[in-house]
Backbone as CSV, one residue per row, in Angstrom:
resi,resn,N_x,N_y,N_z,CA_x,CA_y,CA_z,C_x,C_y,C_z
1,UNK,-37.957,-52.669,38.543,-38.944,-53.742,38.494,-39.123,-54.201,37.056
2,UNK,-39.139,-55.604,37.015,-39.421,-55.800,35.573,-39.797,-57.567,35.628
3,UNK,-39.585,-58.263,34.639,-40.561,-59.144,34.254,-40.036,-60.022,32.885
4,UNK,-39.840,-61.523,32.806,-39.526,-62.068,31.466,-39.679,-63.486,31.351
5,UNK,-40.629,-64.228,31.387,-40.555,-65.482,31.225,-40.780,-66.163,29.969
6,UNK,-40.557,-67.842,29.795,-40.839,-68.655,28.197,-41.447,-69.644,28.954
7,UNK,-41.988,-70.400,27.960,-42.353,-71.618,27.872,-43.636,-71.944,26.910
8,UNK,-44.453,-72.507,26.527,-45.439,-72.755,25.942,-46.673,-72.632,26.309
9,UNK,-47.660,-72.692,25.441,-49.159,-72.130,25.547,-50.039,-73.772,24.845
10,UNK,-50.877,-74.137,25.969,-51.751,-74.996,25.062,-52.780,-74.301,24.777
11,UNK,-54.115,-74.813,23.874,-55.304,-74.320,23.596,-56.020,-74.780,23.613
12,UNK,-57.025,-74.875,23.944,-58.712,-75.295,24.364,-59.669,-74.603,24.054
13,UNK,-60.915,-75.315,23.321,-62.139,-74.808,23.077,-63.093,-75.421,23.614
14,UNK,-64.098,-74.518,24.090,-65.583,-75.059,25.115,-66.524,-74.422,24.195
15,UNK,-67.659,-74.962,24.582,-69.105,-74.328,23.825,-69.003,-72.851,23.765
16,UNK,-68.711,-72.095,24.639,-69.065,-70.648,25.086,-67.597,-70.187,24.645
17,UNK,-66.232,-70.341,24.966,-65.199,-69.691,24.483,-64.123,-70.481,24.730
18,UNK,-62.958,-70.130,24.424,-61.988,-70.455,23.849,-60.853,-70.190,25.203
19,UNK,-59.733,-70.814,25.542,-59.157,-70.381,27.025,-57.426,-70.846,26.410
20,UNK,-56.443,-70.506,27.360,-55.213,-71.001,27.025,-54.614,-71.551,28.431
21,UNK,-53.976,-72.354,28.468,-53.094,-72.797,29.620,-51.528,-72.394,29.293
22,UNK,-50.685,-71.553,30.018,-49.343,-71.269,29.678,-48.355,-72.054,30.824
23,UNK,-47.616,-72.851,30.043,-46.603,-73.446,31.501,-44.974,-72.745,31.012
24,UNK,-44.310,-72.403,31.977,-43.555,-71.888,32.378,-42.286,-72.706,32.044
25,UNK,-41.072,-72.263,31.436,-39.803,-72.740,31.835,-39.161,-72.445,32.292
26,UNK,-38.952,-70.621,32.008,-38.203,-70.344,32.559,-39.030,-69.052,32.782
27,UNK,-38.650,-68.814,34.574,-39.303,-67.742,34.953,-38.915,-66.379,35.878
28,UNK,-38.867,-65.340,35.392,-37.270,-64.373,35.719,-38.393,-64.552,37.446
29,UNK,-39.576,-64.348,38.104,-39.553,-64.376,39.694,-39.840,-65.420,40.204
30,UNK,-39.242,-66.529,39.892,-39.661,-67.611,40.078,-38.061,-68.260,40.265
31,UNK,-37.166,-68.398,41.391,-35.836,-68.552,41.305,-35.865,-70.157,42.386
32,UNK,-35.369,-71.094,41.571,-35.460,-72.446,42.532,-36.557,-73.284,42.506
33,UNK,-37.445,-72.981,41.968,-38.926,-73.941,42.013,-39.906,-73.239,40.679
34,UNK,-40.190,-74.590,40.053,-41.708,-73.577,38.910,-42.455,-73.251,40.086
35,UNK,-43.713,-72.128,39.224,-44.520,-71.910,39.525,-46.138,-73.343,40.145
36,UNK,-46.151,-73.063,41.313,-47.373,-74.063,41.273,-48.416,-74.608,40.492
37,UNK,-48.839,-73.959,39.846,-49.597,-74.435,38.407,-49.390,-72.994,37.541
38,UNK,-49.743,-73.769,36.571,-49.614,-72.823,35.072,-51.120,-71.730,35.410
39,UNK,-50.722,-70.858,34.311,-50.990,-69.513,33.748,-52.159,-69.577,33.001
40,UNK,-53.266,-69.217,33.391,-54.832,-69.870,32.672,-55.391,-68.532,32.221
41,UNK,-56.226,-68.359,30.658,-56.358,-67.544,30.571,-57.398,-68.252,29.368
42,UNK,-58.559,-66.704,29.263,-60.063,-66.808,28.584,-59.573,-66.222,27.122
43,UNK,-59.465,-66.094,26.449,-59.614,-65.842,24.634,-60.536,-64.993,23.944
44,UNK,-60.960,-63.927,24.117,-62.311,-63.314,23.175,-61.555,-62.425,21.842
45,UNK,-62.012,-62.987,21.042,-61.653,-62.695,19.916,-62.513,-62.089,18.859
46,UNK,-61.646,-60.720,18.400,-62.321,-59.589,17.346,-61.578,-59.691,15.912
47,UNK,-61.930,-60.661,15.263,-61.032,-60.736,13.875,-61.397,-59.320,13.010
48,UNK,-60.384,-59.358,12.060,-59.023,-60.169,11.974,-58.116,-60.277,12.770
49,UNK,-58.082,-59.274,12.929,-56.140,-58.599,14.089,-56.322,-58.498,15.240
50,UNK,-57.389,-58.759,16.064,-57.331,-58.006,17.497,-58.103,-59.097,18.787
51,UNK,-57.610,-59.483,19.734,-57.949,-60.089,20.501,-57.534,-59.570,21.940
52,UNK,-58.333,-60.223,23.032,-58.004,-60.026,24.330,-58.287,-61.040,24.893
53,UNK,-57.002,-61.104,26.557,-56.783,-61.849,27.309,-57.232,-61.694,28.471
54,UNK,-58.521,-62.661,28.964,-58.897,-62.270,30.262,-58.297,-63.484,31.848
55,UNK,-57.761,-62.615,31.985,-57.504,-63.792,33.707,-58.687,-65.091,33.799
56,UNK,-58.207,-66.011,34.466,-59.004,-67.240,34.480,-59.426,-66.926,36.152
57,UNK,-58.871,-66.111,36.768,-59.190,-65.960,38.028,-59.802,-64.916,38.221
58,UNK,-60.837,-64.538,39.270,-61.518,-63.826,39.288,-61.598,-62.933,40.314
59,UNK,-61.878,-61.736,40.636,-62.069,-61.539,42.014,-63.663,-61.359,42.473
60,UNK,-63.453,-60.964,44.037,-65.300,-61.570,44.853,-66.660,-61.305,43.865
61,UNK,-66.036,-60.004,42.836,-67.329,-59.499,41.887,-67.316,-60.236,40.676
62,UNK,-66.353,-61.561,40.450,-66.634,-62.330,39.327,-65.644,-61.736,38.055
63,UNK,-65.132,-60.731,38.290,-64.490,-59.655,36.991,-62.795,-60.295,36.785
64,UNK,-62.153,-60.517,35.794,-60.899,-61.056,35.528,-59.758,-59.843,36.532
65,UNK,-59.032,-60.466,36.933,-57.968,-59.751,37.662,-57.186,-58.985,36.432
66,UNK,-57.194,-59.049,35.397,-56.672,-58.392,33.973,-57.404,-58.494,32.609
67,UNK,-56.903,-57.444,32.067,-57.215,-57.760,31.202,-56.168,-57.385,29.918
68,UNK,-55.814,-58.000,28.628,-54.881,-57.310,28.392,-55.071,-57.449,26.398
69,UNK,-54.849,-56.582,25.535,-55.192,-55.828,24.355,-54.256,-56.368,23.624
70,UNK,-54.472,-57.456,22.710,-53.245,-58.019,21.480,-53.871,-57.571,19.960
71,UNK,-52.724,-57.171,19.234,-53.102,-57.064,17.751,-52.013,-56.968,17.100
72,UNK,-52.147,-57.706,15.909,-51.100,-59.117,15.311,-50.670,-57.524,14.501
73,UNK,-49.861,-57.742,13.970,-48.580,-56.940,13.124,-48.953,-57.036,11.816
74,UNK,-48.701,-56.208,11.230,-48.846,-56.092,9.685,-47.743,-57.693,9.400
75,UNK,-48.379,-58.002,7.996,-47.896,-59.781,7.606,-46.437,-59.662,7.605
76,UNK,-45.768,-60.314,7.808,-43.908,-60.511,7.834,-43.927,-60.838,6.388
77,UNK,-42.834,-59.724,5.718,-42.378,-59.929,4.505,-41.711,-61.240,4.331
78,UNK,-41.301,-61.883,5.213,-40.318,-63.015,5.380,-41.454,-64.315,6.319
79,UNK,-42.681,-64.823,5.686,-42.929,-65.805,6.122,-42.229,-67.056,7.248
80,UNK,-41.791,-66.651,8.959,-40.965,-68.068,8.927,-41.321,-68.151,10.436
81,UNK,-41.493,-69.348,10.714,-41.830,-69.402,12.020,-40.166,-70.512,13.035
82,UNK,-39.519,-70.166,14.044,-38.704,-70.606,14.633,-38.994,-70.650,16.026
83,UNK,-38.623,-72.053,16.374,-38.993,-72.134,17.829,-37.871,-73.021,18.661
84,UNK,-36.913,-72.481,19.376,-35.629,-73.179,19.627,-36.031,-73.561,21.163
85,UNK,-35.919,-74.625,21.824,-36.026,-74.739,22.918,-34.784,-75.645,23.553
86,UNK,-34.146,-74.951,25.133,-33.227,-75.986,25.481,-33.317,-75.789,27.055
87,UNK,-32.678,-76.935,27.946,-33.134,-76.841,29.499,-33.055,-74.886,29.945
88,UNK,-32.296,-74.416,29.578,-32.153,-73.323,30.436,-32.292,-71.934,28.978
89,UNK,-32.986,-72.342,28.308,-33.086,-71.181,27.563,-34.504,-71.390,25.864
90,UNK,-34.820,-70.315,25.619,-35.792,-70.379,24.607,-35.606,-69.313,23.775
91,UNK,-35.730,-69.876,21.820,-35.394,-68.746,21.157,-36.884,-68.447,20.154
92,UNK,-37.383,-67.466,19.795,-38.617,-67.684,19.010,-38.409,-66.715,18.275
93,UNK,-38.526,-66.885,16.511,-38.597,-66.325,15.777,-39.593,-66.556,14.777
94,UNK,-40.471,-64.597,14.360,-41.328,-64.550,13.635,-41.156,-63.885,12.557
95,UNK,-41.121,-64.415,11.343,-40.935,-63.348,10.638,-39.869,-62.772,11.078
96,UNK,-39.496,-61.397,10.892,-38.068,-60.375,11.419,-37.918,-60.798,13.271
97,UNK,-39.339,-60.746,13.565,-39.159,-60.036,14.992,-38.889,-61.602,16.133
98,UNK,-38.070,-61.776,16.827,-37.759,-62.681,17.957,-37.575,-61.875,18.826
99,UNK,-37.444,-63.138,20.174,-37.393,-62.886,21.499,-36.738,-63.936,22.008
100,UNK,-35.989,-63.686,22.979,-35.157,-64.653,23.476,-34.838,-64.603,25.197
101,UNK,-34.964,-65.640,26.113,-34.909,-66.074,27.303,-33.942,-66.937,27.308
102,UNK,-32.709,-66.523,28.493,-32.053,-67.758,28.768,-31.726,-67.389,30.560
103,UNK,-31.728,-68.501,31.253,-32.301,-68.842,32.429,-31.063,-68.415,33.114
104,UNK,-30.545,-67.953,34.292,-29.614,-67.684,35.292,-28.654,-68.715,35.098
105,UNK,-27.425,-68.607,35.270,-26.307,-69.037,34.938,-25.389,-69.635,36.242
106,UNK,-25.915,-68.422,37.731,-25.088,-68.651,38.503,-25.952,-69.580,39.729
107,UNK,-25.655,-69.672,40.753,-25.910,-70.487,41.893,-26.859,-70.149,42.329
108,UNK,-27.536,-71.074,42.547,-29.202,-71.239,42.775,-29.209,-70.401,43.955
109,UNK,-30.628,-70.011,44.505,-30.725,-69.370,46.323,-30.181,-71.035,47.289
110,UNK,-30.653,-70.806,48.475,-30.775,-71.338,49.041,-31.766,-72.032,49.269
111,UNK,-32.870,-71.001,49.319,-34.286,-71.665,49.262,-35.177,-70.879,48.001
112,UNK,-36.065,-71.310,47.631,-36.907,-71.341,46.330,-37.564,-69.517,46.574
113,UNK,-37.204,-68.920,45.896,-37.767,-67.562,45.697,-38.685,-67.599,44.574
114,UNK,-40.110,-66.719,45.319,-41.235,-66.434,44.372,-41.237,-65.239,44.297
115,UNK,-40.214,-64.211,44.544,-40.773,-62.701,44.606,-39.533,-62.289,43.792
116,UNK,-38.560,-62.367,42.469,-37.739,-61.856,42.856,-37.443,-60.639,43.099
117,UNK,-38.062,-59.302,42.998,-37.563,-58.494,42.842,-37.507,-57.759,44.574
118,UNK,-38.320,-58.537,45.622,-38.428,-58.678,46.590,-37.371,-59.294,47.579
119,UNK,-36.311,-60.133,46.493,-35.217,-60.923,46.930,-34.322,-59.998,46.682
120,UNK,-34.371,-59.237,45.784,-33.281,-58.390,45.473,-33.192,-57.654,46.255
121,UNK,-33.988,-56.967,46.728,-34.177,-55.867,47.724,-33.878,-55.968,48.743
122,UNK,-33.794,-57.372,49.609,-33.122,-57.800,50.959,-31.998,-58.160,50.629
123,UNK,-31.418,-58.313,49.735,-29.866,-58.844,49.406,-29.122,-57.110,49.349
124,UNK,-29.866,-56.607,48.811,-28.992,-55.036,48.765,-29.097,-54.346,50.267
125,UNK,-30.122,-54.748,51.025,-30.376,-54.289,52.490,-29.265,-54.425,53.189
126,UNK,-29.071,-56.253,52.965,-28.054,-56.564,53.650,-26.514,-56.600,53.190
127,UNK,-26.291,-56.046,52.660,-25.081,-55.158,51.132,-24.512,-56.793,50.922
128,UNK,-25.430,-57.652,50.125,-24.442,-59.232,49.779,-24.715,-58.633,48.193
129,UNK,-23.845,-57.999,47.586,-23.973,-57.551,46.229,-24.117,-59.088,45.407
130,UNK,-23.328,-59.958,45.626,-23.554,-61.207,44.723,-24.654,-61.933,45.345
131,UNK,-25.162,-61.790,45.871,-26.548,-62.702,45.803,-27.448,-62.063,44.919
132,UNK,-27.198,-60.295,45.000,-28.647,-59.843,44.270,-27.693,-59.859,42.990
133,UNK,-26.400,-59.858,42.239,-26.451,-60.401,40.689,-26.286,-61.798,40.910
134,UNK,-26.684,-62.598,41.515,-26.804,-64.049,40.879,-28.607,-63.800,40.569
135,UNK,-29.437,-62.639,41.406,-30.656,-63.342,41.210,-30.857,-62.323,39.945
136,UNK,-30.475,-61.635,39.423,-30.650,-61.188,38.380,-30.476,-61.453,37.091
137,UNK,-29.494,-62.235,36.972,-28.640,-62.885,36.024,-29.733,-64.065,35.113
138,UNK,-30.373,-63.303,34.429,-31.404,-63.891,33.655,-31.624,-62.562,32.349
139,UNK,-31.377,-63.816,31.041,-31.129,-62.559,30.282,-32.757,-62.652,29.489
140,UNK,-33.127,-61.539,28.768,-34.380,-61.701,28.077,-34.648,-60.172,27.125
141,UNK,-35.155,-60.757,26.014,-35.625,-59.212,25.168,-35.891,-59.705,23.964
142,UNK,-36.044,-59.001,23.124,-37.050,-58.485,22.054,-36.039,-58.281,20.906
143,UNK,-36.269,-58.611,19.785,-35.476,-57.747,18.891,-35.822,-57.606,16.855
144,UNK,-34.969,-56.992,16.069,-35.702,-57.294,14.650,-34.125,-57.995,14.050
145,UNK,-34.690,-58.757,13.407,-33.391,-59.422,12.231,-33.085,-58.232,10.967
146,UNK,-31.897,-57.864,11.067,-31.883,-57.043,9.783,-31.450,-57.331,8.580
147,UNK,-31.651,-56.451,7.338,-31.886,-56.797,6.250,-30.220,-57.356,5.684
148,UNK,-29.596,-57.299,6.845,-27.942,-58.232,6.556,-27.630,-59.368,7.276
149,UNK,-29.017,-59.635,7.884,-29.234,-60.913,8.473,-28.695,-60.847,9.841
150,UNK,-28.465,-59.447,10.590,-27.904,-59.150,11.970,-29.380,-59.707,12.861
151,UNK,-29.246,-60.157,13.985,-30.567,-60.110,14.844,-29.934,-59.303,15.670
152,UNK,-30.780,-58.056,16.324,-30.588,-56.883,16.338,-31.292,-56.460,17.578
153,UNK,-30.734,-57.162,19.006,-31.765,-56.192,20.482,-32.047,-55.169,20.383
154,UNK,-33.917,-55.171,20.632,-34.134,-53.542,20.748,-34.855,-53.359,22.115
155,UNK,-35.192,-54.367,22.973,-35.091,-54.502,24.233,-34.772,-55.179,24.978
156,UNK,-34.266,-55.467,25.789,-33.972,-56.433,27.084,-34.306,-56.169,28.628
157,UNK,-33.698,-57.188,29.286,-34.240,-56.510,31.183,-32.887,-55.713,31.211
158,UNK,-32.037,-56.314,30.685,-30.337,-55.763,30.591,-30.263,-54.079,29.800
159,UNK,-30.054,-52.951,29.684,-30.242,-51.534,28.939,-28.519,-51.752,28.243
160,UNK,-28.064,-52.188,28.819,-26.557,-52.065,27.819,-26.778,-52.851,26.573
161,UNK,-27.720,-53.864,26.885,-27.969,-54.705,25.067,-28.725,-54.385,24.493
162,UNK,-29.554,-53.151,24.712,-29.758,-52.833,23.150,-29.055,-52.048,22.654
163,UNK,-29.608,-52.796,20.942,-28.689,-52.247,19.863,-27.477,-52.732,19.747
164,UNK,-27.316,-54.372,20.699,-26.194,-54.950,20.275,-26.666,-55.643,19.608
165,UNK,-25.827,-57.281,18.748,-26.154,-58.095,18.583,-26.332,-59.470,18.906
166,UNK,-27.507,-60.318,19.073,-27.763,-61.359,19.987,-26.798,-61.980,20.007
167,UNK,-26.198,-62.705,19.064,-25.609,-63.834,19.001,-24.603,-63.490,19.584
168,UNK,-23.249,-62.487,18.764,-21.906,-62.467,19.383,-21.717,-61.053,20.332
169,UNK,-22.710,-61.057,21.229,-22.764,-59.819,21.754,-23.909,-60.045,23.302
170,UNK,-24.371,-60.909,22.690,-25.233,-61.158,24.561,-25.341,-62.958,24.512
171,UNK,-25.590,-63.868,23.852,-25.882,-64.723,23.711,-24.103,-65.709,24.055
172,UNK,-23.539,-65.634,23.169,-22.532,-66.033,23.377,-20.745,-64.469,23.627
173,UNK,-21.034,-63.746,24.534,-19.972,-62.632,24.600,-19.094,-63.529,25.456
174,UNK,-19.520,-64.545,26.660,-18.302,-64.693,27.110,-16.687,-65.442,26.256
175,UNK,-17.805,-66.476,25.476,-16.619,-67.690,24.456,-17.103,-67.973,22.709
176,UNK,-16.775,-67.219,22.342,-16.689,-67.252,20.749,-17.630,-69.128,20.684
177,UNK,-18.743,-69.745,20.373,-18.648,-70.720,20.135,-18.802,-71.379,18.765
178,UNK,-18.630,-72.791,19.116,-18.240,-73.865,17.583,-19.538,-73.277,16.425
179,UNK,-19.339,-73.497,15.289,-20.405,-73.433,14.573,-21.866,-74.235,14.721
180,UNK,-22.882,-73.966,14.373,-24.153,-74.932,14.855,-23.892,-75.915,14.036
181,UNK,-24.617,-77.193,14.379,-25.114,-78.229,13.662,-26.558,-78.819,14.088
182,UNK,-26.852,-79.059,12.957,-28.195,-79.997,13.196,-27.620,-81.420,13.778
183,UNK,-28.471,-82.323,14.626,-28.653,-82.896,15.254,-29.678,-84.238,14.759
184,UNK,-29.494,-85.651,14.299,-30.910,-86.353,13.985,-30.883,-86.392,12.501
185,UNK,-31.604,-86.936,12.243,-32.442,-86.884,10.731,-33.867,-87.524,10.718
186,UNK,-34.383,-86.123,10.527,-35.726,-86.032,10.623,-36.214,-86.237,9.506
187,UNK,-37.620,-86.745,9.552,-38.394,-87.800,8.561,-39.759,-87.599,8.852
188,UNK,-40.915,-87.842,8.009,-41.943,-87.434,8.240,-42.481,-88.108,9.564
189,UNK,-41.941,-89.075,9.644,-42.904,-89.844,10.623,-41.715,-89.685,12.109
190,UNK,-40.702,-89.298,11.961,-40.136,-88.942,13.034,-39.262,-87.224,12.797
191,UNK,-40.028,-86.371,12.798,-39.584,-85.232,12.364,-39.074,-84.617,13.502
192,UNK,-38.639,-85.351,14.711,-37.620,-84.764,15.893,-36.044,-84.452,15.442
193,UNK,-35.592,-83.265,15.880,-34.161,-82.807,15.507,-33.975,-81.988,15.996
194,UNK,-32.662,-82.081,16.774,-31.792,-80.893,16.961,-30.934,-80.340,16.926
195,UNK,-30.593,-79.278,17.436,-29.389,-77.912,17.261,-28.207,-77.959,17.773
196,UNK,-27.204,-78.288,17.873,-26.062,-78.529,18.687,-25.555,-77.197,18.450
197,UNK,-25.461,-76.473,19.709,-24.574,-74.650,19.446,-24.267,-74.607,21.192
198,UNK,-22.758,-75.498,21.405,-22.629,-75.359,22.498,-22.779,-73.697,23.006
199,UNK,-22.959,-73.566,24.522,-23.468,-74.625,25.455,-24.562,-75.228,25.280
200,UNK,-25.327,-74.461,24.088,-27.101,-75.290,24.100,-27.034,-76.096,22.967
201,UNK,-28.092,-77.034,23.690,-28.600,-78.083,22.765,-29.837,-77.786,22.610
202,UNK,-30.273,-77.658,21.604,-31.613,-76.801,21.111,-32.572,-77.621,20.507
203,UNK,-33.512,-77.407,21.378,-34.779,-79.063,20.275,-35.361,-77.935,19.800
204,UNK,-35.690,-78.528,18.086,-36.058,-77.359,17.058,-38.169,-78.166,17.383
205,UNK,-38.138,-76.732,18.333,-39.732,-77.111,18.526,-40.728,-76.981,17.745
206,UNK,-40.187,-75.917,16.667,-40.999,-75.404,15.214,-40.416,-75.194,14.397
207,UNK,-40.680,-75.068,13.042,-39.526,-74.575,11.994,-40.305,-74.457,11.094
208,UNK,-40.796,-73.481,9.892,-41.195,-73.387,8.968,-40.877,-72.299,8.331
209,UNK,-40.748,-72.389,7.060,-40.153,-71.382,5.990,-40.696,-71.306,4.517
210,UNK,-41.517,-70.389,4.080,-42.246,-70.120,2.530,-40.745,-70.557,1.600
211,UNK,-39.430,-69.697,2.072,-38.233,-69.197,1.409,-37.892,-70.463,1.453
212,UNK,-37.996,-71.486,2.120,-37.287,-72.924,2.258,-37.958,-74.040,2.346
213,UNK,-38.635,-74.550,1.696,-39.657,-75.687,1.874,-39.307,-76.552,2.473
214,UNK,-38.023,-77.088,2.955,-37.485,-77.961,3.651,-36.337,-77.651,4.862
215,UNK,-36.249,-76.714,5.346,-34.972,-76.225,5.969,-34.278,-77.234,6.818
216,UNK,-35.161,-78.082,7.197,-34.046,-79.176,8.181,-33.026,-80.319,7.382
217,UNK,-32.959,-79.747,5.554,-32.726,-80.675,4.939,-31.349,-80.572,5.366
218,UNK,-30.286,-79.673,5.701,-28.892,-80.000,5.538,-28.365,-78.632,6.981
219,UNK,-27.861,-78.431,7.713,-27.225,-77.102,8.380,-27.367,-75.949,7.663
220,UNK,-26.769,-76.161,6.570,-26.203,-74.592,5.951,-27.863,-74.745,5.389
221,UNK,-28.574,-74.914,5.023,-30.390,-74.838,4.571,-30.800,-74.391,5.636
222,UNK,-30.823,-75.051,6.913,-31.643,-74.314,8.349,-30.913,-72.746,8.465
223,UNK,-29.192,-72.930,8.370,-28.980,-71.641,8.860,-28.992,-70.522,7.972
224,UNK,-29.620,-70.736,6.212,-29.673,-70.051,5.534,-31.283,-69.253,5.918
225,UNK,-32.004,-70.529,5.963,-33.688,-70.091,6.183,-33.575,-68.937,7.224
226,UNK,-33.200,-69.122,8.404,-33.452,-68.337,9.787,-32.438,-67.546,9.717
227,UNK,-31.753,-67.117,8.707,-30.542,-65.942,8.703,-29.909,-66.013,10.767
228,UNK,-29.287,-67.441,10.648,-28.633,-68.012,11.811,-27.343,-67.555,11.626
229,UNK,-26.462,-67.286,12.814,-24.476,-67.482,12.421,-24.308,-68.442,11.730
230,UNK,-23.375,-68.156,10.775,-23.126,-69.337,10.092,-23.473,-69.862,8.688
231,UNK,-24.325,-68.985,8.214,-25.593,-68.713,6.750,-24.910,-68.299,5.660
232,UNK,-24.106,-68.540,5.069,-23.410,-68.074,3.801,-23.225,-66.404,3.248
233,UNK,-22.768,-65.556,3.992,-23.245,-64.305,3.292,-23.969,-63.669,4.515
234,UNK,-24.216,-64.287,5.138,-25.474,-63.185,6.004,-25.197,-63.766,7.612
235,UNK,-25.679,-63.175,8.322,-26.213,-63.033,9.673,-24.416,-62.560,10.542
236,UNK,-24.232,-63.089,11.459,-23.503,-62.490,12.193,-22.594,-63.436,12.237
237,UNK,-20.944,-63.330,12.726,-19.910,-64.416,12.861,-19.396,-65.213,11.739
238,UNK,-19.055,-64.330,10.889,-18.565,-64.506,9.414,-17.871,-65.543,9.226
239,UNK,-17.180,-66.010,10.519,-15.945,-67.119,9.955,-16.215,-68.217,10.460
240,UNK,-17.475,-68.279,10.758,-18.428,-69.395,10.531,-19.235,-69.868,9.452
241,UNK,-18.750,-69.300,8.409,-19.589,-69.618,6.849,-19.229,-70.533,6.552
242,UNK,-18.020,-71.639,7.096,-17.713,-72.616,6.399,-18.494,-73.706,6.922
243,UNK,-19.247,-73.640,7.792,-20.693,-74.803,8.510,-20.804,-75.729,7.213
244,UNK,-20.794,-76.862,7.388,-21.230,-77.606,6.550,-22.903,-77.708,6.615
């Protein structure tokens, strides 16, 4: 049993407290259809470091169906915020630590599954081994960038990837791909741009860097900032340093 979805968080403030709305892109039990509405949730907050998340739903005694305990990380030596988004996948990097979602690859169900791990379980009943890896086939995990610019799984839903590396090791293992390029030229007043790294096309949803005051200025600047393939010296897929 397990669990991995992306997508974004809005925010809202009321007189009394503070709430979030989360919508979904991609959602590992959710196979063929989003979710009916988004992910609502209350905000109470204990500064500096520590907050909690209460369910927006309630049960008959009024009490949140969850509740759940966040506290922010000692500061990232490496100031940088990254936010890659594309139809079937999401990359987010903080400081060292990212996480990464990319959406099922193979042939949809038939009909729209909300349970998957419930789908899996009747597909193995009925021994159709490829239905239950098509519904599995959703990759997702956790990991730290290391100090040679490796990004470095230290969890996934997958146990064979950790301790590989994202890029040429789960992200792209089946086909070696082209080097990235930026996409656009972004400008203050139109600061939209994106990532071309077949198969994804990546809209750069965030980007900021202390180390780079400008990173969307040129490729080899973005892929130096985010210690990306391709970064002069560092990160992973060496014979991709020649990225313009």
């Amino acid at each position: 049993r397990q669990h991995a979805f992306a997508g974004y968080t809005r925010f809202r403030r009321s007189i009394d407290f503070s709430y979030a709305t989360r919508h979904h892109a991609v959602d590992w039990n959710l196979v063929g259809a989003p979710r009916t509405r988004p992910n609502k949730w209350r905000i109470e907050l204990f500064p500096p470091d520590l907050w909690k998340e209460w369910s927006w739903a309630t049960d008959d005694f009024g009490q949140s169906y969850y509740v759940e305990y966040w506290r922010r990380l000692a500061p990232a030596p490496e100031p940088r915020v990254l936010a890659l988004v594309a139809d079937d996948a999401v990359l987010v990097l903080l400081g060292r630590h990212f996480s990464y979602v990319r959406n099922r690859r193979r042939r949809p169900p038939d009909r729209p599954v909300a349970a998957c791990a419930d789908a899996v379980d009747r597909a193995l009943d009925r021994r159709d081994r490829d239905d239950a890896l098509d519904l599995l086939a959703l990759d997702a995990g956790h990991g730290i960038v290391q100090d040679d610019g490796t990004w470095l799984v230290s969890l996934s839903l997958q146990p064979w990837h950790h301790g590989r590396r994202l890029f040429d090791d789960v992200l792209f293992a089946d086909t070696p791909p082209p080097p990235p390029r930026l996409i656009g030229a972004p400008c203050k007043r139109h600061p939209h741009c994106l990532l071309k790294w077949p198969p994804f096309t990546f809209d750069i949803f965030e980007c900021h860097s202390l180390a780079s005051p400008d990173p969307l200025r040129s490729t080899a600047t973005f892929l130096q900032a985010f210690d990306l393939p391709g970064a002069a010296g560092r990160g992973e897929s060496p014979a991709h340093a020649e990225t313009p």
